[in-house]
C-alpha positions in Angstrom: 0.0 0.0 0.0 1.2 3.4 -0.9 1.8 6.3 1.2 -1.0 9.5 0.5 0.9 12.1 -1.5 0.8 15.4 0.7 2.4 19.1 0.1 3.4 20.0 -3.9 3.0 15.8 -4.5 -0.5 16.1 -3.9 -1.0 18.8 -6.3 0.3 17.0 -9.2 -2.5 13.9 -8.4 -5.0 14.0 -10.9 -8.4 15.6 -10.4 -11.7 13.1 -10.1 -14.4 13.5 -12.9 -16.7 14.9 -10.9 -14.7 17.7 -10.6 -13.8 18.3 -13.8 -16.1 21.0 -15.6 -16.9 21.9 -19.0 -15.9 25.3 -20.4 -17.3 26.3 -23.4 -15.0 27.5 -26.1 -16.2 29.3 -29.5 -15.1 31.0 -32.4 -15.7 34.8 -32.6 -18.4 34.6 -34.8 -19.7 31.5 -32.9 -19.8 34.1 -29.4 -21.7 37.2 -31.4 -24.0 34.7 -32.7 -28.1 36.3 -32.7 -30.0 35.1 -29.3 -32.0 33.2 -32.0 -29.2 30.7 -33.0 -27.8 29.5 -29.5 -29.5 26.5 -27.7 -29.4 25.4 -24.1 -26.5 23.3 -23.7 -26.9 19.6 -22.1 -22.9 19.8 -22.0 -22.1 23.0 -19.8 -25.7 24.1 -19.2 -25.2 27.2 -20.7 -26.9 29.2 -23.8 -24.0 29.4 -26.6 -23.8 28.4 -30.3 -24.9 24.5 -31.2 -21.4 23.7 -32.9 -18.8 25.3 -30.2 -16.3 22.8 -27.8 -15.8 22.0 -24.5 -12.5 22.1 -22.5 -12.3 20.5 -19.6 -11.1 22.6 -16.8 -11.2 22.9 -13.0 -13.3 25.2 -11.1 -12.2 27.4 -8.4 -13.7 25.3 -5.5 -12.2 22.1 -6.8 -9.0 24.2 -7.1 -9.3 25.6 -3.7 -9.9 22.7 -1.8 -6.9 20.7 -3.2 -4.7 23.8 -2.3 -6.4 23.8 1.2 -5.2 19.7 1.4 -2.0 20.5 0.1 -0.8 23.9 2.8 -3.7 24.7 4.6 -1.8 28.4 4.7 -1.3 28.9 1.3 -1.9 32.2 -0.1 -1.9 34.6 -3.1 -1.4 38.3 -3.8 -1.3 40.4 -6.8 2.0 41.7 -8.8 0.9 45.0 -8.1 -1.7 47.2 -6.3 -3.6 50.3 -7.0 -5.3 52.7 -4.5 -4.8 49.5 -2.2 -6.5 47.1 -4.4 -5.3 44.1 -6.8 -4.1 46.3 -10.2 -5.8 45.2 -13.1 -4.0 45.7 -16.4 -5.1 47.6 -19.6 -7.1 44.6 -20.7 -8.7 44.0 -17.8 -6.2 40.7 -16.7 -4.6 40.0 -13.5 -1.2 39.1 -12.3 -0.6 37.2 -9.1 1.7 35.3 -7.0 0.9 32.1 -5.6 2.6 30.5 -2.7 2.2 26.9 -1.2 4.7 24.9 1.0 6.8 28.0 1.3 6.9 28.2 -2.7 5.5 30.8 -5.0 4.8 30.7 -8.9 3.4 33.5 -11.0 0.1 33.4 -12.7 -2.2 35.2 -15.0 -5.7 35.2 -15.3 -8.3 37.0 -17.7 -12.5 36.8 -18.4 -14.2 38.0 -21.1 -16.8 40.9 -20.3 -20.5 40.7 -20.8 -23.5 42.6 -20.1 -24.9 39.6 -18.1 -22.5 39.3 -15.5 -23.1 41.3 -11.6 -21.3 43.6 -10.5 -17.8 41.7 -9.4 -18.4 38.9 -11.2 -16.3 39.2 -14.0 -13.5 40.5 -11.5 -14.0 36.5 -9.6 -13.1 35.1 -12.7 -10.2 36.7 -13.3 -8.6 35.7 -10.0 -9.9 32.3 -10.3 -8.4 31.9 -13.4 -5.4 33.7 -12.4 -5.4 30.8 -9.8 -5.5 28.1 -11.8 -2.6 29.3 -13.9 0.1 29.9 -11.2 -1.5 26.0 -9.8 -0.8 24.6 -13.1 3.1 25.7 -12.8 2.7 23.8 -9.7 1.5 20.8 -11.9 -2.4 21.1 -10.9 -4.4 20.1 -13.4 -1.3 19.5 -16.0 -3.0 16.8 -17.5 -6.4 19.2 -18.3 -4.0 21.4 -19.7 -2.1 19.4 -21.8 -5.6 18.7 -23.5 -5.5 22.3 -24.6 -6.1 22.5 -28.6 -3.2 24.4 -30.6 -4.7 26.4 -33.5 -5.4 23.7 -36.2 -7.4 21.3 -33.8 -9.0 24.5 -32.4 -10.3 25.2 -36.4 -10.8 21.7 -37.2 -13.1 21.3 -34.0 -14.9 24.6 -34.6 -16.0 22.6 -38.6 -15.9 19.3 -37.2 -16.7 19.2 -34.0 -13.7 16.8 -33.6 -9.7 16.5 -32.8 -8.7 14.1 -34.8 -7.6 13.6 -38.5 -10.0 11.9 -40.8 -8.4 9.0 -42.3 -9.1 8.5 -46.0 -11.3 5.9 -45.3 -14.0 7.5 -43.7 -13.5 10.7 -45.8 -14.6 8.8 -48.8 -17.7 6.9 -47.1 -19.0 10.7 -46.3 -18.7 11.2 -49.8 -21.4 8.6 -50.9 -24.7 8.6 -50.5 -26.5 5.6 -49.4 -30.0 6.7 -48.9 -31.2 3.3 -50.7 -29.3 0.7 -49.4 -30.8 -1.7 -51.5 -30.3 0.2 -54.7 -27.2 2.4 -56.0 -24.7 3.9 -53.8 -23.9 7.5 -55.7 -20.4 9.1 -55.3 -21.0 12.9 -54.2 -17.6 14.0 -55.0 -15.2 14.9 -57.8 -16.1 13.1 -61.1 -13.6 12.4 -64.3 -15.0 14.8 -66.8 -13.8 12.8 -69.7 -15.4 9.1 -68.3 -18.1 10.4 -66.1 -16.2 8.0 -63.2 -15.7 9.4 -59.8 -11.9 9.6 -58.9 -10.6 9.9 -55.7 -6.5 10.3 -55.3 -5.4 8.1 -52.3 -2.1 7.9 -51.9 -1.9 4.4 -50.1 -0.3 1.6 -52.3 -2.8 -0.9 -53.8 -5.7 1.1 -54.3 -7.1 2.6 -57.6 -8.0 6.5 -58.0 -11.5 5.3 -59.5 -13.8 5.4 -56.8 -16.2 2.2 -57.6 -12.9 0.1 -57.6 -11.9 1.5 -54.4 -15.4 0.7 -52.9 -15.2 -2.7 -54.2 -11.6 -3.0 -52.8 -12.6 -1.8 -49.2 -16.0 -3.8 -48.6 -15.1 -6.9 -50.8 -11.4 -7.2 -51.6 -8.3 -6.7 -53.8 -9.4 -6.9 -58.0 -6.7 -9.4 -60.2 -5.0 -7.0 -62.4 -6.7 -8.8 -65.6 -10.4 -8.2 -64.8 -12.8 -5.3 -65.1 -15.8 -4.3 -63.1 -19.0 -4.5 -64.6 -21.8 -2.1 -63.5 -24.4 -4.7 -63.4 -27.2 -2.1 -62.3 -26.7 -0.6 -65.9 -25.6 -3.6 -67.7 -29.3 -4.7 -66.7 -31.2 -1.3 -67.2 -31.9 -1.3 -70.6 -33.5 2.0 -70.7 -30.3 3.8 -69.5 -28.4 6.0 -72.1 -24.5 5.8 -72.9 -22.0 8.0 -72.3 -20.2 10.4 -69.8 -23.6 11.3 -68.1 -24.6 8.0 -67.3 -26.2 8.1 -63.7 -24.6 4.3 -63.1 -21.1 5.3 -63.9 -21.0 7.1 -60.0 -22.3 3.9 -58.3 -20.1 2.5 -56.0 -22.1 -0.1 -54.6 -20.4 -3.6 -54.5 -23.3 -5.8 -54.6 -23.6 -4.2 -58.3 -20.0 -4.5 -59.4 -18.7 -8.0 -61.2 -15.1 -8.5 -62.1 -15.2 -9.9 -65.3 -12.8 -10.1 -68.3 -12.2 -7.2 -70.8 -13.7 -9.6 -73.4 -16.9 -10.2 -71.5 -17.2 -6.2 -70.1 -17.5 -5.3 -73.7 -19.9 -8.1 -75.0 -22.4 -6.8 -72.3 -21.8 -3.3 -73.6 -22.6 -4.3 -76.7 -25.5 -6.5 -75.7 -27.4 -3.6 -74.9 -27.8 -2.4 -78.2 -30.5 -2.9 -80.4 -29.0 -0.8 -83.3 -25.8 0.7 -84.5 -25.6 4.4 -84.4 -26.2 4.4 -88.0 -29.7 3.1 -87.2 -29.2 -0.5 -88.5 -30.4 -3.1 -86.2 -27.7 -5.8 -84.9 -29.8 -8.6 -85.7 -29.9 -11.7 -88.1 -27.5 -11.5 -90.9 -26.7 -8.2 -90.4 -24.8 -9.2 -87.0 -21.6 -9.6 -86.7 -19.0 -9.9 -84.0 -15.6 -9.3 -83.2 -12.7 -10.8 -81.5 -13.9 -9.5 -78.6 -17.6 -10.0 -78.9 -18.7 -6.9 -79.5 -21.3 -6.7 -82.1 -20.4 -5.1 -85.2 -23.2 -3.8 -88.2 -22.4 -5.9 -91.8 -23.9 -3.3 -93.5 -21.4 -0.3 -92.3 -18.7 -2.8 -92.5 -19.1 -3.4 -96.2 -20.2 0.7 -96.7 -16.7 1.7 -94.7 -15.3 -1.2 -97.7 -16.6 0.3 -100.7 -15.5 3.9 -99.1 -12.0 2.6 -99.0 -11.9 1.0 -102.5 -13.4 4.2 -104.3 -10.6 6.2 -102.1 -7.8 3.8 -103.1 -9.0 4.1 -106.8 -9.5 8.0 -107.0 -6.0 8.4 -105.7 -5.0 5.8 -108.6 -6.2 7.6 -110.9 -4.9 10.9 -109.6 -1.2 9.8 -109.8 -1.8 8.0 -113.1 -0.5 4.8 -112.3 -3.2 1.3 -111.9 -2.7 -2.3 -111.3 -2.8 -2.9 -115.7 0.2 -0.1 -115.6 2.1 -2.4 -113.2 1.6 -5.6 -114.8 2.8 -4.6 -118.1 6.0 -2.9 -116.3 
């Protein structure tokens, strides 16, 4: 069993939760919000903007009574006095020296003004605060401080509401909307302008910049290099157009992606149409197919043909020379 820390040791123990308060911290504009915009706070109990932080910070009883445990004669006194009284400085702060055990630090303390504050309250803050200052260079309450948010956590809680960095991960889940969980899972962010694909740079090895790959990677697992993922929610809605604007293209949903081969990616492409886009229909003998499956129109095939033979002749004839010409040479 361990002997009960007295004197300076007991100021560095750490404070219980339920002394530990919540101070509410905003942004400028967060503070001049209208009356209309704040809300009663379940945190701090006070009425302040909905998106500002908490700190966690110990009040001046708390404060007081472990100071009392520590040298029941400590005391403090200001840096400086005016007309007999503690001297406040141009902003309205105070300076103080705090002694306990026979040892004094140096503190500063400060409170905003308000309208909505008695007479002497503001000037209670300021001590207490002052208090808890020159403590903490007596190790009080390190640990609270320590918590203290430099300027970029401070910003990214005032948009966030959170410390921490947002890993990649979870930045791309808030960028897709799953409203129908059943149906097709839309990517809100930046799309390719040239394949109407979402893209998304990440720059941790193994993963592809196109978004619907990335989803599939993440909920189902790697893709072999040789394969392709089919959108099978347009592969199967045949009354969805081609191209760049095609609503399917930003669905990231896995349960409507199929790896399949280049070959067989572009046969379903081409089983969807009915007609080539010079209106002839890919049916009976007009159908043909290539090495890849993909349908191809007999009737433009032998037209690009007779295009090609009329070209080759015409240019014959424009350098004199035909295939009589070389035979007789």
């Amino acid at each position: 069993m361990t002997d009960k820390k007295t004197g300076l040791e007991l100021l560095r123990e750490i404070f219980p939760a339920h002394q530990i308060s919540k101070l509410p911290k905003g942004t400028k504009a967060q503070n001049e919000c209208q009356a209309s915009e704040k809300i009663n706070c379940n945190v701090c109990g006070g009425w302040h903007h909905p998106r500002i932080i908490h700190l966690d910070y110990v009040g001046h009883a708390a404060l007081t009574d472990r100071l009392l445990d520590a040298d029941p004669l400590w005391t403090w006194e200001p840096l400086a006095y005016r007309d007999g009284l503690p001297a406040f400085d141009a902003t309205g702060g105070l300076w103080i020296k705090l002694t306990v055990c026979g040892h004094t630090r140096i503190g500063y303390g400060h409170a905003a003004p308000s309208s909505y504050k008695d007479i002497g309250s503001r000037e209670k803050e300021v001590i207490g605060d002052a208090l808890r200052n020159a403590a903490m260079r007596f190790g009080a309450a390190l640990d609270l401080w320590r918590k203290g948010e430099c300027t970029k956590h401070y910003q990214r809680l005032t948009k966030t509401g959170r410390t921490d960095v947002m890993g990649w991960r979870e930045r791309f889940w808030r960028r897709v909307d799953k409203s129908n969980p059943s149906g097709c899972w839309y990517w809100t962010g930046t799309i390719d302008r040239t394949t109407g694909y979402g893209k998304v740079t990440i720059k941790e090895p193994g993963f592809s910049a196109v978004v619907h790959r990335v989803s599939y990677q993440l909920l189902v697992g790697p893709i072999p290099d040789e394969l392709f993922l089919d959108h099978l929610c347009h592969t199967y809605d045949k009354t969805c157009h081609e191209g760049i604007d095609c609503p399917h293209r930003r669905c990231v949903n896995p349960s409507h992606l199929e790896p399949v081969t280049n070959a067989e990616n572009s046969r379903r492409v081409g089983g969807r149409k009915t007609h080539c886009p010079q209106g002839h229909p890919y049916s009976g003998e007009n159908l043909r197919l290539d090495k890849h499956g993909r349908p191809r129109c007999h009737a433009c095939i032998l037209a690009s043909q007779r295009r090609s033979y009329y070209k080759r002749k015409a240019l014959k004839q424009a350098t004199g020379s035909d295939d009589s010409d070389r035979a007789s040479a």
